[in-house]
C-alpha positions, 0 to 999 in steps of 0.5 A: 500500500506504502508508495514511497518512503523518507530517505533513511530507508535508502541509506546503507549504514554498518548498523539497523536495528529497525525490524520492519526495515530489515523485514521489508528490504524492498524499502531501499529501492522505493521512490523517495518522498522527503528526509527523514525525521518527517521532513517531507518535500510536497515536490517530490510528493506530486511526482509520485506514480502513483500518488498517494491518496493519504498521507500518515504523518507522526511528530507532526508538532515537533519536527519537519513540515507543518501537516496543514501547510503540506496537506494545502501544498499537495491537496492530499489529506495529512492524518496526523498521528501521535506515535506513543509509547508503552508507558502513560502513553498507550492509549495514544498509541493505540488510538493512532493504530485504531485511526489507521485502521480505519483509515486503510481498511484495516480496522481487524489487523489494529485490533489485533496488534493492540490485543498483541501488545496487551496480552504481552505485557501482561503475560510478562507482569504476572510472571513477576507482580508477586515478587517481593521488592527486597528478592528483585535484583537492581539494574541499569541499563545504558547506552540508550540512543537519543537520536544518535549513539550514546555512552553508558551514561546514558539511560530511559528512567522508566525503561519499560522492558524494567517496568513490565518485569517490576525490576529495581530499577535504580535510576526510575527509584531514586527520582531520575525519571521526571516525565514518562520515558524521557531520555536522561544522562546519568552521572558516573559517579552515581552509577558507581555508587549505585553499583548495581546487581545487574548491568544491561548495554543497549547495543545501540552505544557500538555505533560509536566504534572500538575506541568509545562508547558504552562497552569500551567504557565498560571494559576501560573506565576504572570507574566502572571497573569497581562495579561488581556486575562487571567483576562477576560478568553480569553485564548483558547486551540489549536490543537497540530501544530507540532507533528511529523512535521506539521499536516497540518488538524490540521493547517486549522481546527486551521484556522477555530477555530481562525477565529471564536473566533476573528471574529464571525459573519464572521464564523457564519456558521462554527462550529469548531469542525464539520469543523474539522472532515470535514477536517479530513475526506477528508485528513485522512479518518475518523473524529478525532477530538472527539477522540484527543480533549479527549486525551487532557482533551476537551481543545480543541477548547474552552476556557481554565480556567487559574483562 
């Protein structure tokens, strides 16, 4: 139904974490409508063949073309849509799903992808809500992407794959978190004396190469060479969160993973890199899992040396 895309999908890069790209590889050869970041060109819009009659359009007051000015320049009806999240969000979301459902005469499919969603996160909280506070090991995660590559400093406050398994989160606990799922920078010197039990690396941090980033801080830094995740090896590779905004597959199959290191007999019948595929398939089409945990050196979804 899509009849041209922006020009990330065009672009060939080391590193992709974007499942429904790596499942739809004929995205590189379409018609190019505008850059990426919802920077579309009504120009190039009038010369596609054929044109399209509807544009979605998301981050509509935040970044590039105001959706009025460009459904006036076009003549095309621009359906504006918040994109959400997992978090306080939701509904948003969902409502945006419902939209376009109606929309593209898929209202079924919408229902199922929320029902999908729900079903997930709920599976995934009642394998842990009983769980005393005191028996939930801490953790961290960072190297979270903030449009673009990040160290280790640099983390979601409410990460939602924690919020699902009800882990000890130390950056949400001690009042980092501000507003639902905002990015935030983290000190060293406080991770350090949080010290956590668990260490988690978005992998997203190896775009910035050998020689910086998250693992090379992890492996490096005498900071973080005192914390007892990195002496005992519990430090563990995480599916990129943030890549051209949130993936939310990657967010649920995160979920399944923690869920696992943390708590192990509570996900003894999951195994994480098959629940993955499991996600993609149903919301992307086509299991990814194998082909992005490659792009990322097989950290994924395992324990990461930092010795």
């Amino acid at each position: 139904m899509a009849v041209a895309v922006d020009d990330i999908e065009s672009r060939r890069r080391k590193f992709d974490a974007r499942p429904y790209a790596i499942a739809n590889p004929q995205f590189k050869a379409m018609p190019i409508f505008g850059e990426f970041r919802g920077h579309d060109n009504p120009e190039l819009i009038l010369t596609l063949e054929p044109q399209p009659q509807v544009i979605l359009k998301t981050y509509a007051s935040s970044m590039g073309y105001d959706p009025v000015e460009l459904q006036a320049k076009t003549g095309i009806p621009v359906v504006v849509l918040n994109y959400g999240d997992l978090g306080k969000l939701r509904s948003e979301l969902y409502n945006s799903l419902r939209t376009m459902g109606e929309v593209v005469g898929k209202q079924q499919r919408a229902e199922d992808v929320i029902a999908f969603i729900e079903a997930s996160i709920d599976d995934l909280r009642e394998r842990t809500t009983d769980i005393p506070m005191k028996d939930r090991p801490s953790v961290f995660v960072g190297g979270v992407a903030f449009k673009g590559p990040h160290g280790y400093q640099s983390t979601e406050p409410a990460y939602p794959p924690f919020s699902f398994i009800n882990a000890n989160n130390l950056a949400y606990d001690t009042g980092l978190s501000g507003r639902e799922l905002r990015h935030s920078d983290v000190s060293k010197e406080k991770i350090v004396e949080w010290d956590p039990d668990y260490l988690f690396l978005d992998l997203s941090s190896l775009q910035l190469g050998e020689e910086a980033g998250g693992l090379f801080e992890l492996r490096n830094d005498p900071a973080y060479r005192t914390l007892k995740a990195v002496k005992d090896g519990r430090v563990y590779g995480l599916l990129p969160y943030n890549w051209y905004t949130k993936n939310y597959g990657s967010i649920l199959a995160n979920a399944y993973f923690i869920g696992k290191v943390l708590y192990p007999r509570r996900f003894a019948d999951v195994d994480p890199a098959t629940k993955a595929d499991e996600i993609y398939r149903f919301l992307v089409g086509k299991p990814v899992f194998n082909n992005m945990n490659s792009i990322f050196k097989g950290f994924a979804y395992q324990p990461v040396s930092v010795k």
